[in-house]
N, CA, C and O atoms as a CHARMM CRD file, in Angstrom:
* protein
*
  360
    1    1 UNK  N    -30.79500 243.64600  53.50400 PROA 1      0.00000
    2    1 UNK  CA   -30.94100 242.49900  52.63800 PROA 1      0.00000
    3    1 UNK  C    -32.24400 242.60000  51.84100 PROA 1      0.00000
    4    1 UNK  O    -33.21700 242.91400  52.52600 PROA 1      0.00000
    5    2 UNK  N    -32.43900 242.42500  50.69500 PROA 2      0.00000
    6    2 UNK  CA   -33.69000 242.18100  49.86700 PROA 2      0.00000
    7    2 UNK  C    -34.03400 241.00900  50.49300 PROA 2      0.00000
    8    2 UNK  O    -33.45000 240.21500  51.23100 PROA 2      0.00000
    9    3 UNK  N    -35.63900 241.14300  49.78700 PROA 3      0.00000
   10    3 UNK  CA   -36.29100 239.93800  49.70600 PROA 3      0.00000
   11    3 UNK  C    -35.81800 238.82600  49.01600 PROA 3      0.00000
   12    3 UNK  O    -36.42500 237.88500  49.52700 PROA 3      0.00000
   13    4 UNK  N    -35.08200 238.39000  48.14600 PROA 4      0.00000
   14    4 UNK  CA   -34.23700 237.52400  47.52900 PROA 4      0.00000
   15    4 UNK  C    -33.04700 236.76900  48.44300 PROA 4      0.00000
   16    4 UNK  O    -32.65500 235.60900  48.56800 PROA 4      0.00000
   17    5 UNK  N    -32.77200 237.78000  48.88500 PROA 5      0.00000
   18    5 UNK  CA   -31.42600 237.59800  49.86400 PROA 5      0.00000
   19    5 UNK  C    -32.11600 236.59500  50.91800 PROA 5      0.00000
   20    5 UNK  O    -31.73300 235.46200  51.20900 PROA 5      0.00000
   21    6 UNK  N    -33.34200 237.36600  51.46700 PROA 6      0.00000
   22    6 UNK  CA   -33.71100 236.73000  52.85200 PROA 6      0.00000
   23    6 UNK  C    -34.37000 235.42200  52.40700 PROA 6      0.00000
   24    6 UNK  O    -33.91700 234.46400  53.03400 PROA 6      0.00000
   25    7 UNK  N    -35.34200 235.09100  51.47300 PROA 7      0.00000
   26    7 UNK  CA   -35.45400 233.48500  51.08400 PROA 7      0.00000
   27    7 UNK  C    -34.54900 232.73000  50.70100 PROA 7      0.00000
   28    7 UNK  O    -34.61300 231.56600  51.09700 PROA 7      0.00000
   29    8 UNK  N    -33.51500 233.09400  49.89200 PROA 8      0.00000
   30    8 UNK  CA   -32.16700 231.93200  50.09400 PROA 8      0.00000
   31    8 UNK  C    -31.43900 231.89900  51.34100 PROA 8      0.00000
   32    8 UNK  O    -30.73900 230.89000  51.41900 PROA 8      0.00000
   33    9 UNK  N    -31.39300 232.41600  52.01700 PROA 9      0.00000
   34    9 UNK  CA   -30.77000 232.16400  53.80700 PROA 9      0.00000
   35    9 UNK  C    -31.78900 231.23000  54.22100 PROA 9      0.00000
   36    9 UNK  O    -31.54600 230.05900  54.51200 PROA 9      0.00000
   37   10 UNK  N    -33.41300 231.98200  54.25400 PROA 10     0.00000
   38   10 UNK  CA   -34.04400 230.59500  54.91100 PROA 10     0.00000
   39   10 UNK  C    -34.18600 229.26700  54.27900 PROA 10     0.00000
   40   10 UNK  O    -34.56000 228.24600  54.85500 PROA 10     0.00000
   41   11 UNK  N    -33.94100 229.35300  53.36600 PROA 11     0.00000
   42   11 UNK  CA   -33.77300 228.12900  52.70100 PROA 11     0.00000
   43   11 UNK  C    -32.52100 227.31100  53.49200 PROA 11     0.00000
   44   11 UNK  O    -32.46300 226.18200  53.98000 PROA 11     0.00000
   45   12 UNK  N    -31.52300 228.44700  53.38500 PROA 12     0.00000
   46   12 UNK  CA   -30.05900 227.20800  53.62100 PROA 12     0.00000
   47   12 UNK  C    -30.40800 226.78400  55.11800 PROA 12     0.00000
   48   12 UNK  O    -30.09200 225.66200  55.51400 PROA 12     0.00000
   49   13 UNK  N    -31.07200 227.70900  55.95600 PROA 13     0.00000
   50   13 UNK  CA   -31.28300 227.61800  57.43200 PROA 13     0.00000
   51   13 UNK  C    -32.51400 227.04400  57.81100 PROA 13     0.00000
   52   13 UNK  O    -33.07400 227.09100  58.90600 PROA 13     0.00000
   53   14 UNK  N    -32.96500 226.33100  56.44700 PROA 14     0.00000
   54   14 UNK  CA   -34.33700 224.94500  56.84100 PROA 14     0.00000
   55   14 UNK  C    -35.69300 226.04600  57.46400 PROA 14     0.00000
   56   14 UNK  O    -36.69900 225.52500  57.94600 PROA 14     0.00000
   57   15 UNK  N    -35.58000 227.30400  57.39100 PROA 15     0.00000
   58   15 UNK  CA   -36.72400 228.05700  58.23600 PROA 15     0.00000
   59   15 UNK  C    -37.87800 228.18200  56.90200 PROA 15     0.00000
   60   15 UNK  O    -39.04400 228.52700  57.09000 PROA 15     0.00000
   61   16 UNK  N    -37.32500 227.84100  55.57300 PROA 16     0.00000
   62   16 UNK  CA   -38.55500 228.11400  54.81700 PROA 16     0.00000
   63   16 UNK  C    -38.17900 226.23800  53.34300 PROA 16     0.00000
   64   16 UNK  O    -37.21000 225.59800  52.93500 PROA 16     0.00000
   65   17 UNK  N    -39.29200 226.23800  53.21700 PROA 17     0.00000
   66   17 UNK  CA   -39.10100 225.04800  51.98500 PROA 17     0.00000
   67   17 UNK  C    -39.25000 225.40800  50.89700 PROA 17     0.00000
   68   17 UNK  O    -40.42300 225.45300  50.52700 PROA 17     0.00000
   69   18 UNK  N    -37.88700 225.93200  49.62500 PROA 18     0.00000
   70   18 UNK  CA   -38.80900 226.11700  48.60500 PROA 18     0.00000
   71   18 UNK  C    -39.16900 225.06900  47.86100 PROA 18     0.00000
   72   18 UNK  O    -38.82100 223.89500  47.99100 PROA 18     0.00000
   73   19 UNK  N    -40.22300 225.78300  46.70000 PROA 19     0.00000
   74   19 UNK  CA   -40.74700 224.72400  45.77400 PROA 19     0.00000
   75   19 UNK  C    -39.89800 223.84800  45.16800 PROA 19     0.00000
   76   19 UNK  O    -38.75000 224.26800  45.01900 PROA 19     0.00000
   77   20 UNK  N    -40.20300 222.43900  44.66500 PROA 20     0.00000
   78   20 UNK  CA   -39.49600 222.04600  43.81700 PROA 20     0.00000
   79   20 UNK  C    -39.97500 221.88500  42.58600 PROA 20     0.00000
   80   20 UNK  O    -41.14300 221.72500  42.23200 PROA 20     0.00000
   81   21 UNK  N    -38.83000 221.94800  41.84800 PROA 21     0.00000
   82   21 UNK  CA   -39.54000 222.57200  40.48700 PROA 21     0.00000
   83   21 UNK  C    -38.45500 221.47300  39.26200 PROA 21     0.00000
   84   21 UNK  O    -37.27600 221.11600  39.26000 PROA 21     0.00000
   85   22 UNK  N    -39.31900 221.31500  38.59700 PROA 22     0.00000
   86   22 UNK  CA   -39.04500 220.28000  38.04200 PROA 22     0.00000
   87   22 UNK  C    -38.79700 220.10300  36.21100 PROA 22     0.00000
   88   22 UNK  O    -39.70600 220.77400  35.72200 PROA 22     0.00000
   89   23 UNK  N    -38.07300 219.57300  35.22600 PROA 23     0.00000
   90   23 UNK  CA   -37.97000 219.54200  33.93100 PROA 23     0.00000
   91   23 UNK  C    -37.30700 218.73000  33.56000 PROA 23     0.00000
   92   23 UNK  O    -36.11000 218.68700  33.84500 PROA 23     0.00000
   93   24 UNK  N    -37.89700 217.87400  32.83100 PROA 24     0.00000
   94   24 UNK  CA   -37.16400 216.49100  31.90700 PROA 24     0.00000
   95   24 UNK  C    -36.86800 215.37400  32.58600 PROA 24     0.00000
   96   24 UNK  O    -36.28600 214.35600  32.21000 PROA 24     0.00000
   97   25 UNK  N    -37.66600 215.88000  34.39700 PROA 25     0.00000
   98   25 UNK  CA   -37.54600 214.49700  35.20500 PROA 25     0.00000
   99   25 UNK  C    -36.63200 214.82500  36.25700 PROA 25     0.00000
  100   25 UNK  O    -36.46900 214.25500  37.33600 PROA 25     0.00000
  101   26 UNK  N    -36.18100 215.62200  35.87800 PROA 26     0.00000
  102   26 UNK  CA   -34.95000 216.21900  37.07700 PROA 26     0.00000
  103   26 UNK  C    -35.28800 217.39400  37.83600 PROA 26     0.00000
  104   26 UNK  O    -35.86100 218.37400  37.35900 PROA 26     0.00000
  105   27 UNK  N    -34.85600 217.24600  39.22200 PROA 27     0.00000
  106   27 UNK  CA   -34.98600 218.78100  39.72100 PROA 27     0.00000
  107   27 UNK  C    -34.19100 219.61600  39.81100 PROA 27     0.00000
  108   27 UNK  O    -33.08900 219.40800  40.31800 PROA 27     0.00000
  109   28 UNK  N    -34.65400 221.03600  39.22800 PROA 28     0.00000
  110   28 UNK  CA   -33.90200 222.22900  39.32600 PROA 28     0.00000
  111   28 UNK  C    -33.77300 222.80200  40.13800 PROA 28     0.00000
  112   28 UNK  O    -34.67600 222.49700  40.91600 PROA 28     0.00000
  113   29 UNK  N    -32.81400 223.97800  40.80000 PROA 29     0.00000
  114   29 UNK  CA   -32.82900 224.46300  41.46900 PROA 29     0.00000
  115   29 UNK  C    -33.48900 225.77800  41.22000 PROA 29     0.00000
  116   29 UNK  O    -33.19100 226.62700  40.38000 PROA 29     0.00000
  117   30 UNK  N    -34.53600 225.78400  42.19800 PROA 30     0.00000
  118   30 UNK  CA   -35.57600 226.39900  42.53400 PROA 30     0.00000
  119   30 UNK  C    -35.53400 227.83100  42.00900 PROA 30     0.00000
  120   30 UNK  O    -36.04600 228.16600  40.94100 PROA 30     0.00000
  121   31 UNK  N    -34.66200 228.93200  43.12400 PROA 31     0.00000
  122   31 UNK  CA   -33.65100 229.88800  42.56900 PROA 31     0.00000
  123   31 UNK  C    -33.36700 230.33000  41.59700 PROA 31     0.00000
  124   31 UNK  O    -33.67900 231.48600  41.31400 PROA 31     0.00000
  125   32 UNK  N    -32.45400 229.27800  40.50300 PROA 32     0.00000
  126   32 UNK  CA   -32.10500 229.69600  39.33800 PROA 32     0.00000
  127   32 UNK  C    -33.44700 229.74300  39.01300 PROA 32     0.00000
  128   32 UNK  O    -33.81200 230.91200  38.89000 PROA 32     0.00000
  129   33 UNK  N    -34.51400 228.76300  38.78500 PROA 33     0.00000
  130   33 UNK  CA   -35.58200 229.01500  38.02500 PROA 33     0.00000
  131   33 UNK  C    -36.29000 230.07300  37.74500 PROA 33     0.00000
  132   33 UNK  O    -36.92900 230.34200  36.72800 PROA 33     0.00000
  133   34 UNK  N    -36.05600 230.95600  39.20600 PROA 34     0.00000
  134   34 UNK  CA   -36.86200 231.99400  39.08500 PROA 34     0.00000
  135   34 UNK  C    -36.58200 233.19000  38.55100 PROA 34     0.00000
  136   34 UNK  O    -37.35300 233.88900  37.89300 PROA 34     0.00000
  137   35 UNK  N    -34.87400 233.54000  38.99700 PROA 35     0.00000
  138   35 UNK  CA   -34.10300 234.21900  38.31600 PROA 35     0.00000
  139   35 UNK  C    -34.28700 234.61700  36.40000 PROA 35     0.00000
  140   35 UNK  O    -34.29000 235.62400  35.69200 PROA 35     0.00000
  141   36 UNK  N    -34.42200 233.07900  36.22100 PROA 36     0.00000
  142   36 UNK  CA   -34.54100 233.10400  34.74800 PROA 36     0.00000
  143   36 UNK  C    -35.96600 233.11900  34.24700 PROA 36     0.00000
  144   36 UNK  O    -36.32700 233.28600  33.08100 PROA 36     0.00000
  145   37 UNK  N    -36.74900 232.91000  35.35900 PROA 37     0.00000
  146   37 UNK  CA   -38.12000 233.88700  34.47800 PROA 37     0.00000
  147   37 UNK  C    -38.26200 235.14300  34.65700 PROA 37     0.00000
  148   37 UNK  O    -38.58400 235.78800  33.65900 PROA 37     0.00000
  149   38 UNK  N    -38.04300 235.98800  36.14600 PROA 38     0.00000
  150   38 UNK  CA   -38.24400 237.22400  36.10900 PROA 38     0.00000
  151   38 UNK  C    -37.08400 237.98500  34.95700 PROA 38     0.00000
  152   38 UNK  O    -37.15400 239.12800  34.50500 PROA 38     0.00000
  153   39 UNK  N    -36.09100 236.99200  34.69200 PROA 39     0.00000
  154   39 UNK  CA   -34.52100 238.26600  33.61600 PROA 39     0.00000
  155   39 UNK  C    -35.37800 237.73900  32.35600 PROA 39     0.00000
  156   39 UNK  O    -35.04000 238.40800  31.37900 PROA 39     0.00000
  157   40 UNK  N    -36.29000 236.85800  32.03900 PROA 40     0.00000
  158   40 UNK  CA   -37.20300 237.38900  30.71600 PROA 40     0.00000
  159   40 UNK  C    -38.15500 238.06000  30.80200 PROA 40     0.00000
  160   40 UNK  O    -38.37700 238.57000  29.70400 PROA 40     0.00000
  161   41 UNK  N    -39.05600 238.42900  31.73100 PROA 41     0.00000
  162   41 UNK  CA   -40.36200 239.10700  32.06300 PROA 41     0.00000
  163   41 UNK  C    -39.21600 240.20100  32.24700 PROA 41     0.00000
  164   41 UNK  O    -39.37600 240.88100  31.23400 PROA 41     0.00000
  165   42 UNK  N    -38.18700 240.74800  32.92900 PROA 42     0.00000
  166   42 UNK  CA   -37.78500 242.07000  32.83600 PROA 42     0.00000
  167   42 UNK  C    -37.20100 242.60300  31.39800 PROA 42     0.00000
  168   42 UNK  O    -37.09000 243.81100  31.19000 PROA 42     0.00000
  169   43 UNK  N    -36.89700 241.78700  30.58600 PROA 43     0.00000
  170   43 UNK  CA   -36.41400 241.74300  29.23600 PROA 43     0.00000
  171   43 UNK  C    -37.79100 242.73900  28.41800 PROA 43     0.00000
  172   43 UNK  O    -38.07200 243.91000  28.16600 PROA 43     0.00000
  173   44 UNK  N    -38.41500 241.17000  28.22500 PROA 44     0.00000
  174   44 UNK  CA   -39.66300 241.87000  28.07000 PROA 44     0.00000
  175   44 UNK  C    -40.04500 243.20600  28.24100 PROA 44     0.00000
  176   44 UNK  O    -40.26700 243.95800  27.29200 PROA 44     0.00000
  177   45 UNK  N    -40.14500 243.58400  29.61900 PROA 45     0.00000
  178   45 UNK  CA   -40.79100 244.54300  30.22200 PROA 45     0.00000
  179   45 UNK  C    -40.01800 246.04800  29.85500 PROA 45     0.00000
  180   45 UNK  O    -40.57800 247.10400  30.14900 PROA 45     0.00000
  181   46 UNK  N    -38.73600 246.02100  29.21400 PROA 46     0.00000
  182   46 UNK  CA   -37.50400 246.78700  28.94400 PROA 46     0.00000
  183   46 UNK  C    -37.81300 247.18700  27.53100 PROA 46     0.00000
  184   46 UNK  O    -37.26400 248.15800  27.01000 PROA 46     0.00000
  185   47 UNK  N    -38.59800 246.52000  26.97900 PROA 47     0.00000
  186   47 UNK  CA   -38.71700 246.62000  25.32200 PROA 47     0.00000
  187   47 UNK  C    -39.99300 246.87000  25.43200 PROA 47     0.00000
  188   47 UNK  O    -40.55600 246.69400  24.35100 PROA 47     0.00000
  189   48 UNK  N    -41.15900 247.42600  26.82100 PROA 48     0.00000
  190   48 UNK  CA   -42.24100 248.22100  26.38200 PROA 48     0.00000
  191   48 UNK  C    -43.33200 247.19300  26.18500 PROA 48     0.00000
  192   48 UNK  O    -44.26400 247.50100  25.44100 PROA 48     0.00000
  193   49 UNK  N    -43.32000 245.71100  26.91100 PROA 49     0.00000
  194   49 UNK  CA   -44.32700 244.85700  26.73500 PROA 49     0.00000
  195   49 UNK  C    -44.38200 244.85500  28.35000 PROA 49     0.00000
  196   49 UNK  O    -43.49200 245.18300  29.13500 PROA 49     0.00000
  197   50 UNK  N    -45.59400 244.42200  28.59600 PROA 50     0.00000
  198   50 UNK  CA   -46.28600 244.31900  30.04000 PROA 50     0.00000
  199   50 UNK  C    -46.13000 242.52600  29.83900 PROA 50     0.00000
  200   50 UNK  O    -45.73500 241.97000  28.81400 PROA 50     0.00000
  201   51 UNK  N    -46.54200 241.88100  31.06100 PROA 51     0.00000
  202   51 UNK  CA   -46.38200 240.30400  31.05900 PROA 51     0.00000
  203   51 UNK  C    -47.39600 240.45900  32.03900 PROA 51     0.00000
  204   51 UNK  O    -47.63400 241.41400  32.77900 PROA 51     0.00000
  205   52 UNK  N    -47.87200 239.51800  31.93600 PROA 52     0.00000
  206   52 UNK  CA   -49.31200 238.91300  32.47300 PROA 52     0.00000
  207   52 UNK  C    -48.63300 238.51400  33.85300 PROA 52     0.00000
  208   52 UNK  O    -47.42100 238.29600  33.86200 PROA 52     0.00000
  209   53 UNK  N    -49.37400 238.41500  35.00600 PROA 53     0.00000
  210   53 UNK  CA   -49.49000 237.82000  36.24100 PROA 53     0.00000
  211   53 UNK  C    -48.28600 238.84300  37.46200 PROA 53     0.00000
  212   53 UNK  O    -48.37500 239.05200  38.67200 PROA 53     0.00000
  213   54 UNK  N    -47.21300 239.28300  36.39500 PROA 54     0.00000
  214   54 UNK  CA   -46.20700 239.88900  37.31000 PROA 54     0.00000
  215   54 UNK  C    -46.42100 241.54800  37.13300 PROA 54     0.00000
  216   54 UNK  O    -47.35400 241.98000  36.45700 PROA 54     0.00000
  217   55 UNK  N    -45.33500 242.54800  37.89900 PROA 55     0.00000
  218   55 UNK  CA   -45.35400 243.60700  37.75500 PROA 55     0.00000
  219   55 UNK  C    -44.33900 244.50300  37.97600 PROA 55     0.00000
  220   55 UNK  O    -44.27000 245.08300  39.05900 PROA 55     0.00000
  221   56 UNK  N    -43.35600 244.74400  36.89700 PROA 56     0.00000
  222   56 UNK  CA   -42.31500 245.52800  37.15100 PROA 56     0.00000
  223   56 UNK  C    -42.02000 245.80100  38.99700 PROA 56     0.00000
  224   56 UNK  O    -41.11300 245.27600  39.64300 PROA 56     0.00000
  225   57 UNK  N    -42.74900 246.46300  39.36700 PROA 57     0.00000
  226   57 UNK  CA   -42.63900 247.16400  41.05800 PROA 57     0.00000
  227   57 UNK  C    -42.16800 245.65500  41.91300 PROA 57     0.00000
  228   57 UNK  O    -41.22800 245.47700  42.68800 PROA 57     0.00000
  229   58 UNK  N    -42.99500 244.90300  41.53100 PROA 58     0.00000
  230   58 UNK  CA   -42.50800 243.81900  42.14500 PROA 58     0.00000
  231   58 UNK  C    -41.18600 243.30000  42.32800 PROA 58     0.00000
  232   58 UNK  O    -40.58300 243.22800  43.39900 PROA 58     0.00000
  233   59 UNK  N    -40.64200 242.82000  40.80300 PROA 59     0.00000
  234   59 UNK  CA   -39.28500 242.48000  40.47900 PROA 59     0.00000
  235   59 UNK  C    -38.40500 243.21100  41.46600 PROA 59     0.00000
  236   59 UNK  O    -37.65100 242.83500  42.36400 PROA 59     0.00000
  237   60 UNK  N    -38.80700 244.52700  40.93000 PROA 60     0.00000
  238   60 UNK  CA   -37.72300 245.99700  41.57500 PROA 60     0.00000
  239   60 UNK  C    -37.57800 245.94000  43.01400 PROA 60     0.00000
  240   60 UNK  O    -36.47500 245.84600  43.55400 PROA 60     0.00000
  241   61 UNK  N    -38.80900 246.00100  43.72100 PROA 61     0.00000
  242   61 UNK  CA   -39.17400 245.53600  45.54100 PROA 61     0.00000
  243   61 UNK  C    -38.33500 244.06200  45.41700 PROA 61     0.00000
  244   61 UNK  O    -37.13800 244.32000  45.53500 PROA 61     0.00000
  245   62 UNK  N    -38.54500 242.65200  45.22500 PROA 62     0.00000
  246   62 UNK  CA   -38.05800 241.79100  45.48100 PROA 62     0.00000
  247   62 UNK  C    -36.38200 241.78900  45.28500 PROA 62     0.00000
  248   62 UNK  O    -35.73500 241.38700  46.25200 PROA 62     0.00000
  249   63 UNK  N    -35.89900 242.07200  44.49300 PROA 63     0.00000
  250   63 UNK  CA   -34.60300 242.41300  43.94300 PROA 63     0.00000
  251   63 UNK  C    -33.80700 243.72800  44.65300 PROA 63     0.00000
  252   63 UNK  O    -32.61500 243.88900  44.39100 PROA 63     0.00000
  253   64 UNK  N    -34.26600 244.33900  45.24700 PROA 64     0.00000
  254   64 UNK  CA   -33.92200 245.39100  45.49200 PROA 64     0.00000
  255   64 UNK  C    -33.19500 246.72500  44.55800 PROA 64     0.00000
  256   64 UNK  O    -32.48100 247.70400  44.77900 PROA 64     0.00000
  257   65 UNK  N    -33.84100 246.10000  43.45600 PROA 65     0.00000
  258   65 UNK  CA   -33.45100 247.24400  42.10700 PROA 65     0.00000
  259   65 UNK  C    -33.74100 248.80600  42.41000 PROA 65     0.00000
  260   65 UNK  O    -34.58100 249.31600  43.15100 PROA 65     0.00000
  261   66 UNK  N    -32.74400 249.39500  41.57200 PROA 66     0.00000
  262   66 UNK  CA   -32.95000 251.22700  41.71800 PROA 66     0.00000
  263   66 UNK  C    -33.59900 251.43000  40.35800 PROA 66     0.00000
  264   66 UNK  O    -33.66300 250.50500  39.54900 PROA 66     0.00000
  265   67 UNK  N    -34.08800 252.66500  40.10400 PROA 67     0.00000
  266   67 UNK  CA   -34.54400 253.28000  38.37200 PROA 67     0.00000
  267   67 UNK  C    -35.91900 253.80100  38.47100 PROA 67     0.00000
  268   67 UNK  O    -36.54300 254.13200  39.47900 PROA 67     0.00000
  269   68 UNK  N    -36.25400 253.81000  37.28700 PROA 68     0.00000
  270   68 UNK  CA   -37.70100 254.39700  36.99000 PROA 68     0.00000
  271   68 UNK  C    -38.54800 253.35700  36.32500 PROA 68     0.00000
  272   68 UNK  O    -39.74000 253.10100  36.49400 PROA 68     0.00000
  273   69 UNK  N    -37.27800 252.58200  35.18300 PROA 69     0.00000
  274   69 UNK  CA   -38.06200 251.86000  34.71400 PROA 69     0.00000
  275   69 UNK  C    -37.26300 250.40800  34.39300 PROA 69     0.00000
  276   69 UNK  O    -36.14400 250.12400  34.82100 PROA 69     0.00000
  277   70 UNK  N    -38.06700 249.60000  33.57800 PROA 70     0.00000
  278   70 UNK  CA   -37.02900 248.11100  33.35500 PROA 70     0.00000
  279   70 UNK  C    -35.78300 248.65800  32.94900 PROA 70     0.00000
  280   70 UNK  O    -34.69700 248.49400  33.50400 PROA 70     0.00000
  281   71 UNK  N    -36.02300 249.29300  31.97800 PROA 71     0.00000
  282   71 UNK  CA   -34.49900 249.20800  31.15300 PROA 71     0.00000
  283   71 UNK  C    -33.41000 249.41500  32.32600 PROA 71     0.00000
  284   71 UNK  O    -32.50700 248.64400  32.65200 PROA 71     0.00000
  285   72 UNK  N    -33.74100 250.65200  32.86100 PROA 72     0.00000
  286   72 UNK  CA   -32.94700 251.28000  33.89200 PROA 72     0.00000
  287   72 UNK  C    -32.59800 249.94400  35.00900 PROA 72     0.00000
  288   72 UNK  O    -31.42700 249.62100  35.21100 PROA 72     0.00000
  289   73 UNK  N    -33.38100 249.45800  35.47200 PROA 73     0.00000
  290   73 UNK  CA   -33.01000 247.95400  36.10700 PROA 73     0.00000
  291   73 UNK  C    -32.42300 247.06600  35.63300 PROA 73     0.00000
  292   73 UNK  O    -31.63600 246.56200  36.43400 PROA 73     0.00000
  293   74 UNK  N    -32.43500 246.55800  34.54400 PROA 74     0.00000
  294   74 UNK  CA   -32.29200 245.40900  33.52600 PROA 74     0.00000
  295   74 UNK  C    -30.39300 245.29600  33.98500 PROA 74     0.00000
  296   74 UNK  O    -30.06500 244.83900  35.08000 PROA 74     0.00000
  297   75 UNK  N    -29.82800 245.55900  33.43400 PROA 75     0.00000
  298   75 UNK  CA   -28.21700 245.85800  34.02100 PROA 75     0.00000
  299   75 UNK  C    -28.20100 245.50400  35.26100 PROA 75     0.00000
  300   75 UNK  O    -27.96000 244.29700  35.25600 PROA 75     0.00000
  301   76 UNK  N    -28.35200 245.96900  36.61300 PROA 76     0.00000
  302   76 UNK  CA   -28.68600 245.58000  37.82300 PROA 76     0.00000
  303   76 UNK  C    -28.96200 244.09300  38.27200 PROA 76     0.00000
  304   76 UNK  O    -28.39300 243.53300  39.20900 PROA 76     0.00000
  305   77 UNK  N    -30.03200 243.48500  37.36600 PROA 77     0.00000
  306   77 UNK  CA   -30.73900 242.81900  37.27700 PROA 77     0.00000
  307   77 UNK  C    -29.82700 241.54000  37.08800 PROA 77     0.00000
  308   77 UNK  O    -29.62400 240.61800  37.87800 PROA 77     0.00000
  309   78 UNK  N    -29.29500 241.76700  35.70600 PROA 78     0.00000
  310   78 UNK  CA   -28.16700 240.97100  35.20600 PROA 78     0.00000
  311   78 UNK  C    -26.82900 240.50100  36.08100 PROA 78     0.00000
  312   78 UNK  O    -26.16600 239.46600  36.15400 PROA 78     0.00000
  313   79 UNK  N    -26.79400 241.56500  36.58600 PROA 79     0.00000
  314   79 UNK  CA   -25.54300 241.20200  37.55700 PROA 79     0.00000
  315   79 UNK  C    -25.70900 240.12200  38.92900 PROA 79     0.00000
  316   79 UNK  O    -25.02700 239.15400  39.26600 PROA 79     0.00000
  317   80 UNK  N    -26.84500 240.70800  39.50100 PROA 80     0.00000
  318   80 UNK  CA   -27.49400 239.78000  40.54900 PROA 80     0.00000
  319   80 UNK  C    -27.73000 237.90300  39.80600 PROA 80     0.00000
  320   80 UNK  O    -27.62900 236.83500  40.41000 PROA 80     0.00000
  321   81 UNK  N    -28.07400 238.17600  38.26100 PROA 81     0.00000
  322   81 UNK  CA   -28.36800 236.54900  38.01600 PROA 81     0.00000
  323   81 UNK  C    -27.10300 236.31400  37.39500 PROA 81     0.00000
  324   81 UNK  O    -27.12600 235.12300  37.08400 PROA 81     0.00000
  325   82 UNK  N    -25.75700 236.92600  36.96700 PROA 82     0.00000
  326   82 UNK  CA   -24.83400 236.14300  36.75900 PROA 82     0.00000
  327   82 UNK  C    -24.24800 236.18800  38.03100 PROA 82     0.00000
  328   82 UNK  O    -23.36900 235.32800  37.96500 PROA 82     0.00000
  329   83 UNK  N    -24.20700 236.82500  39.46600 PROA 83     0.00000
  330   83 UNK  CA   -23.15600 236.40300  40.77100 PROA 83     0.00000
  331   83 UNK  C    -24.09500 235.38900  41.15000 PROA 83     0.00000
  332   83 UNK  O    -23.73600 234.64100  42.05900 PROA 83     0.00000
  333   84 UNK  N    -25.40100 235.18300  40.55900 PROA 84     0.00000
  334   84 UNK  CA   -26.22300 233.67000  41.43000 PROA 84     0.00000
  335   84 UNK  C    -25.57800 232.73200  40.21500 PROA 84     0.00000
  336   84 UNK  O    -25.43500 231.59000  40.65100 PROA 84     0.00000
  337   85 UNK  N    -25.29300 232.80800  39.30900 PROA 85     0.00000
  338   85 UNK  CA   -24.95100 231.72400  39.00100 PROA 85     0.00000
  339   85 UNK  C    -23.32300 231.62800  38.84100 PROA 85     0.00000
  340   85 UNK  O    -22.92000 230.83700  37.98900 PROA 85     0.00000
  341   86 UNK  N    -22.61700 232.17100  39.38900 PROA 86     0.00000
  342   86 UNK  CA   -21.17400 231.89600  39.57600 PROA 86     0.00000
  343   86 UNK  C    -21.15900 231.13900  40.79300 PROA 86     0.00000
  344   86 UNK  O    -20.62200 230.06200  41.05100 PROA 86     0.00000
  345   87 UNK  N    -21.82600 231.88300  41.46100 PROA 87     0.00000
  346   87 UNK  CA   -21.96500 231.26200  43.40400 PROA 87     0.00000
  347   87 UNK  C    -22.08000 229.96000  43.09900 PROA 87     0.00000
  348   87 UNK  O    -21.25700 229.15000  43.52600 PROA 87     0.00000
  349   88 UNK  N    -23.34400 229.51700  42.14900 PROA 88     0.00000
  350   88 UNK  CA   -24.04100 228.17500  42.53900 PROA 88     0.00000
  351   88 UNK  C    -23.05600 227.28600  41.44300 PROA 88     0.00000
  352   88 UNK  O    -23.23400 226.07500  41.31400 PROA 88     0.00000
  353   89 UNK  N    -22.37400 227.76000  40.94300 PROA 89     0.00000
  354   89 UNK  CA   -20.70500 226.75100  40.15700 PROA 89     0.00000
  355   89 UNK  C    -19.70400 226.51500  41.38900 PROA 89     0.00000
  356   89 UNK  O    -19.09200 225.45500  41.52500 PROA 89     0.00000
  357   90 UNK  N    -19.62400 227.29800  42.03100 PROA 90     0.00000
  358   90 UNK  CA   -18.31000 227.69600  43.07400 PROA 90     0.00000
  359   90 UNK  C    -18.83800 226.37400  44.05700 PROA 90     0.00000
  360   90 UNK  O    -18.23400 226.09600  45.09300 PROA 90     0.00000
């Protein structure tokens, strides 16, 4: 299991709290949120720009991505945030 994998289990299994995260007054789910900043920081990072605070290796380690580089991840990447967001419709 990635690291991704194993914080949404503890989440569902109350062993970890994530953040709540918040916009327009409402709360989001946590998850998606994050999903959709690292698939722009990997976007980014695919077209040869660096992003402040994060680091490719990271994404790749947390995600359990294969490659050398974003681009090579980016696809991968995509798939993992559209089956999180089919799951979280279902």
């Amino acid at each position: 299991m990635t690291q991704f994998e194993i914080a949404q289990q503890q989440v569902k299994e109350k062993q970890l709290q994530a953040p709540k995260v918040m916009t327009e007054g409402k709360q989001i789910d946590y998850f998606g949120y994050q999903l959709a900043v690292h698939h722009f920081n990997l976007k980014l990072m695919a077209k040869g720009m660096a992003c402040r605070g994060i680091k490719f290796t990271d994404i790749k380690k947390y995600y359990g991505l294969k490659g050398k580089s974003a681009a090579d991840c980016l696809g991968q990447f995509e798939e993992i945030f559209n089956n999180y967001k089919q799951n979280l419709n279902n």
